[in-house]
Every structure is written in C-alpha cells, then in structure tokens.
N, C-alpha and C positions, 0 to 999 in steps of 0.2 A: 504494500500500500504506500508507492512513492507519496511525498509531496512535491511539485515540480513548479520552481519558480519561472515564470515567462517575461521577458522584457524585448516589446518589441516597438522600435524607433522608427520614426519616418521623415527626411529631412530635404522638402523641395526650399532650392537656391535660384533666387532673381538676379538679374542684374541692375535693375534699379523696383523699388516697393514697388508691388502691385497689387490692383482689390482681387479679393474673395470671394468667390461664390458661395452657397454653403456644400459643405462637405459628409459625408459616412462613412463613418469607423466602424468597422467588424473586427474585433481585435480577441473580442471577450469568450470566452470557451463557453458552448451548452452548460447548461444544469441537466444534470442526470444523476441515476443512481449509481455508476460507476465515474463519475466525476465529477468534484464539487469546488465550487469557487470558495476559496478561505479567503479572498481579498483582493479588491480589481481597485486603480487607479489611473485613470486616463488625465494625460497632461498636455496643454494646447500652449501653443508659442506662436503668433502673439495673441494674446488675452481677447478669445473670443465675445462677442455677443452676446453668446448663446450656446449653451451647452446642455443638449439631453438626451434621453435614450430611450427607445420603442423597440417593442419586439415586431422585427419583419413577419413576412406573410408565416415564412417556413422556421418561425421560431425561435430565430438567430436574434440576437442581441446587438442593435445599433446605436454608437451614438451621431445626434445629428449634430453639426456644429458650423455656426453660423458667424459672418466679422463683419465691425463696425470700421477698421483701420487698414490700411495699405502697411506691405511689413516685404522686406527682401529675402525672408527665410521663412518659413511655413514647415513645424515642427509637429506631429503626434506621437507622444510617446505612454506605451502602456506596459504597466509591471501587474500581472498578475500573478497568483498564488492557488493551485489547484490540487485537491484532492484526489488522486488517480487511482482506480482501483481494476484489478485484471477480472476477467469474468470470462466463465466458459465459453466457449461459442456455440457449441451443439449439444450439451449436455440433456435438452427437452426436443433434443429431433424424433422424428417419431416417422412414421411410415407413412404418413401424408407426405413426407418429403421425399418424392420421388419421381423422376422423369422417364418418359421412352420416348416412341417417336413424336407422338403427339406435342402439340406446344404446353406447358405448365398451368394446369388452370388451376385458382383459388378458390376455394368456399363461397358461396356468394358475398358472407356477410363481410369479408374481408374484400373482395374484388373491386366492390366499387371505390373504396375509399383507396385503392392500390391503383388504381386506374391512371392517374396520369404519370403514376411512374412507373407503369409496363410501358406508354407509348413511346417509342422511338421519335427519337429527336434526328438523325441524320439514315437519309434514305440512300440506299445504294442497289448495287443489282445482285445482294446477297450471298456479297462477299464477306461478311462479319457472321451471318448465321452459320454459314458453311464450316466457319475457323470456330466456332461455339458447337456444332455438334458434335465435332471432331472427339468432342472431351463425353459424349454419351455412348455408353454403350450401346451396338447396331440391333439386338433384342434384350429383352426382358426390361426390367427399369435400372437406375443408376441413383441414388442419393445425392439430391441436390447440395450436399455439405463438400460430395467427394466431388462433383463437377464444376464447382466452384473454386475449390481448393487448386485441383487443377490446373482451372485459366491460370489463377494468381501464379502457381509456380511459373507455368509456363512461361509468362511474362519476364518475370522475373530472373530465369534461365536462360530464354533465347532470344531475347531482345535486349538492345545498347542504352543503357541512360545514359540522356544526351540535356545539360543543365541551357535550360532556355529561360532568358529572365523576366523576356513581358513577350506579348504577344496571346491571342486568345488556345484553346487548343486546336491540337490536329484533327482533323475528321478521323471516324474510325479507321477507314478504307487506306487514310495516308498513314497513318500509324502500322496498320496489317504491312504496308509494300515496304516502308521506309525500314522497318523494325528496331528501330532508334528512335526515344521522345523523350520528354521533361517527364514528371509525374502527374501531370495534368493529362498528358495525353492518355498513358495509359490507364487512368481511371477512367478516361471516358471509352474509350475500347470496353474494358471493364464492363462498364453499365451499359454499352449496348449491344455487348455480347450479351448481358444477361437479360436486356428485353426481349434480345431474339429471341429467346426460350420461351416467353413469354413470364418472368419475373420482374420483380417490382425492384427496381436500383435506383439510386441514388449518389450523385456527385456531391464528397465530401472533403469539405478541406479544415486545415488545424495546421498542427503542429507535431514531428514525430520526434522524438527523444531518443539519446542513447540510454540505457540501465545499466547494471552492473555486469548483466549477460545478455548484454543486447548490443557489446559492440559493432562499429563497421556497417549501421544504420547506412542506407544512402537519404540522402535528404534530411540525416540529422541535425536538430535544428533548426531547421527552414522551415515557411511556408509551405504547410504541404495538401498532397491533394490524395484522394484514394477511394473506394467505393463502398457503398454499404447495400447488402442487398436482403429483402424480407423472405424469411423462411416460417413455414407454418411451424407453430409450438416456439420456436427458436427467436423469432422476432426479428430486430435488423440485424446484422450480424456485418463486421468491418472486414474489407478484404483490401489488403492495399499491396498490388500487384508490383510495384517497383521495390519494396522490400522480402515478398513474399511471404508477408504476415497475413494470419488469418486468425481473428478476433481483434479485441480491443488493445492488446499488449503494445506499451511505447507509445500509442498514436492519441491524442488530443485533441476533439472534437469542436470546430468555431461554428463549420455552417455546414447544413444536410441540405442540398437544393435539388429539385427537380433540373433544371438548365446551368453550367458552371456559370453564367452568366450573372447569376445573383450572388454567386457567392467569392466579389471580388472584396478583397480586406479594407479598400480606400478608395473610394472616387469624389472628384469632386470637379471646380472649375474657379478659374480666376480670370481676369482684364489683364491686357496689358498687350505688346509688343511680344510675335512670335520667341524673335530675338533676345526678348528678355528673360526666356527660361534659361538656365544652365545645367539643368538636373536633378536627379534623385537621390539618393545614399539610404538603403535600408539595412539595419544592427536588428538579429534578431538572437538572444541571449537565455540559456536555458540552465538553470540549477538546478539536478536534479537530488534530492534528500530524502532517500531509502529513511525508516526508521531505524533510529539511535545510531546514525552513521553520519559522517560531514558531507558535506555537498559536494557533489563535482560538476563545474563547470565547463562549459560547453561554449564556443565564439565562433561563430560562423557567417558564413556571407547571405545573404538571402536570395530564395529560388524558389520556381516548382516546377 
C-alpha cells in the first residue's frame, strides 16, 4: 500500500506579457477504492482571477482557471499525495467471461450503459479486428482475462516504444503497420482492439510509477496513457500494453474517457503575437513511500 507523492509542473514562456484565456487542469488522480487522494494542491503563476474545480462529464477532476493580468510566464504546478492500493484483476471472473467467434455480448442491464464504449471510434477495413482475433481461440470459447492479457503482452513484446511528446494519437491501423508508438498510441490500438470484440474500453491516462519490484517501468514517471477494459463480475480492469501490466499495479488513474480527446492534462488559450511564444518545459516528479521505508525518488522528462 504505496503512498506516492506526484509533482507535476507546467511552465509556458513569452517573449513579451500576454493575456489569458481561461484554462483546465487535469492534474488531480480519480477517487476510488484503490486510490485515494491524502492531499492535492494546485498553484497558478500569475495570480489568477479565478480558480475552481468541476467534475467533467467522465468524472475526472478539473480545475478551471481564469486571469485578470498579462504575465510572460504562465506557470501550473500541482503536488499531490495519493493512497495506492494493488487489487486483483480477475479474482471474481467467472464464466460469463468468455468469447468465440461471435462478437462479446453483455447482459442487457449492463449493455446499454457500456454502449458508447463498445462503439468504435476509428473505422478501417478490419484490419484491427483481424490482429484482435488472432489472440481467440478458432473453437470453443477463450477467457476474456487471457485475450486480453495477451494483446497487452503482445504489445508490449513486439512493438518499438517510440517517446513522442505532443501530437494527438496514431490511428489504430498506423500503429498495426508502423509497430512503433508513444503510449498513447498503443492504448488506443488497445481499446479498439477491444471494441472489435465487441467490449467496453476505455482510454486512460495518469501516471505510472517505478516500486520497489517494479523496476525499468517505461514511461516511468510521465504522463501516461493505457487502457481499461469492463469485464463481467470483474468490473474495469487496467491493461497498459506499453509496460505489459495487467491490473492496477504502478499505474495512477487522472482521466477514464471514452475519446483520448478529453482526456488532455492542460489546455487553454492566450493573445498575443504568434512570435511571442517561446515554449513549454514540463517537470513531472514522483516519491514513491512503501510503508515504514524512505522515499525514493524519481526525475524524469515528460511524455506519452
């Protein structure tokens, strides 16, 4: 039961003050029963307006943040303190949880409220289902934990992590052919591999951590992205295909979204002269403090 301190900076530079528009922070980790916030502090430079926090559509924790002054540096920085607890991932799977050829179908009472996260977000000519049935057995049925499990290794295995630092992601298709991506791409391969089957996924991002036996993380540290997918009895279940972890282990939950679209950490907008941007610098810093042990620190670049 780590506690794992997070400090993560954000620092746009002007060439001369420019206004504000307003802005949204996603910085803050979900409350759940395997994560819990012991202490969040959000700091703005310079001295906002306005400062407050809504929970978005998908539950995620924003603050909105608004200025009354023009300033040459445009600062967020947030130190949170979170409770992490590891949890089984299949331990209530049960024999509903099983595919063949057919696509995956839910219960009713469950389907419709899964619905917009079985539908496919990028269309293609079924080349992502193809590379998703590969991992089911050609008769009988297969255990949606083990064909699951699978992609992720696969991933994980046979494809290049390649640290891309902005940009949106890859389609799944270009991900399949490239077989090289950030961890952004390969969550969304992830999740719509697993629409193809016809399950409910989600694109998740946080934060993933090294532990004590968790060295040689990739994306330790950083900004991260990875997938979560609903299994009957089992619930969502974390699959993050670029470490090839399956469950909650290491990884730190900010935002569950249907679209990676929502679930960007900062946007916002200012005035001024193209020219007078100079850039970004993000510090994202991680303590992590096993019980009755010291902390070990973590300094890394940011990425996903």
């Amino acid at each position: 039961m780590p506690v794992v301190s997070i400090r993560h900076l954000t620092t746009y530079r002007y060439r001369t003050p420019v206004a504000f528009g307003e802005h949204r922070v996603m910085y803050r980790p979900l409350e759940s029963f395997d994560q819990r916030v012991l202490s969040a502090e959000l700091t703005v430079g310079p001295e906002p307006s306005l400062l407050s926090y809504v929970h978005e559509v998908s539950g995620a924790g924003v603050a909105i943040v608004r200025f009354g002054s023009r300033a040459d540096r445009l600062t967020f920085e947030s130190q949170v303190t979170v409770d992490h607890r590891l949890r089984p991932a299949f331990d209530l799977e049960s024999e509903r949880s099983m595919i063949g050829a057919a696509r995956f179908a839910y219960d009713p009472d469950e389907a419709t409220d899964l619905a917009l996260s079985v539908a496919r977000r990028h269309p293609d000519n079924g080349e992502v289902e193809a590379w998703a049935r590969g991992f089911v057995r050609p008769s009988g049925g297969t255990r949606l934990s083990r064909v699951l499990s699978d992609m992720t290794h696969a991933i994980r295995e046979t494809f290049a992590y390649a640290l891309r630092m902005d940009g949106p992601p890859q389609t799944p298709v270009e991900t399949l052919a490239r077989r090289a991506a950030a961890c952004r791409d390969f969550a969304v391969l992830l999740v719509e591999a697993a629409r193809s089957l016809g399950l409910a996924a989600r694109f998740t991002s946080g934060y993933v951590y090294s532990g004590a036996t968790s060295a040689g993380r990739t994306g330790g540290g950083h900004a991260h992205a990875w997938a979560r997918v609903y299994l009957p009895d089992c619930g969502w279940v974390d699959f993050d295909p670029t470490n090839g972890l399956v469950g909650n282990q290491d990884l730190v939950r900010v935002a569950e979204v249907i679209d990676p679209r929502a679930a960007l950490p900062l946007y916002g907008s200012w005035s001024g002269l193209k020219s007078d941007f100079l850039g970004m610098d993000v510090e994202v810093d991680l303590a992590m403090v096993p019980t009755m042990q010291p902390a070990t620190h973590l300094r890394v670049a940011h990425g996903q």
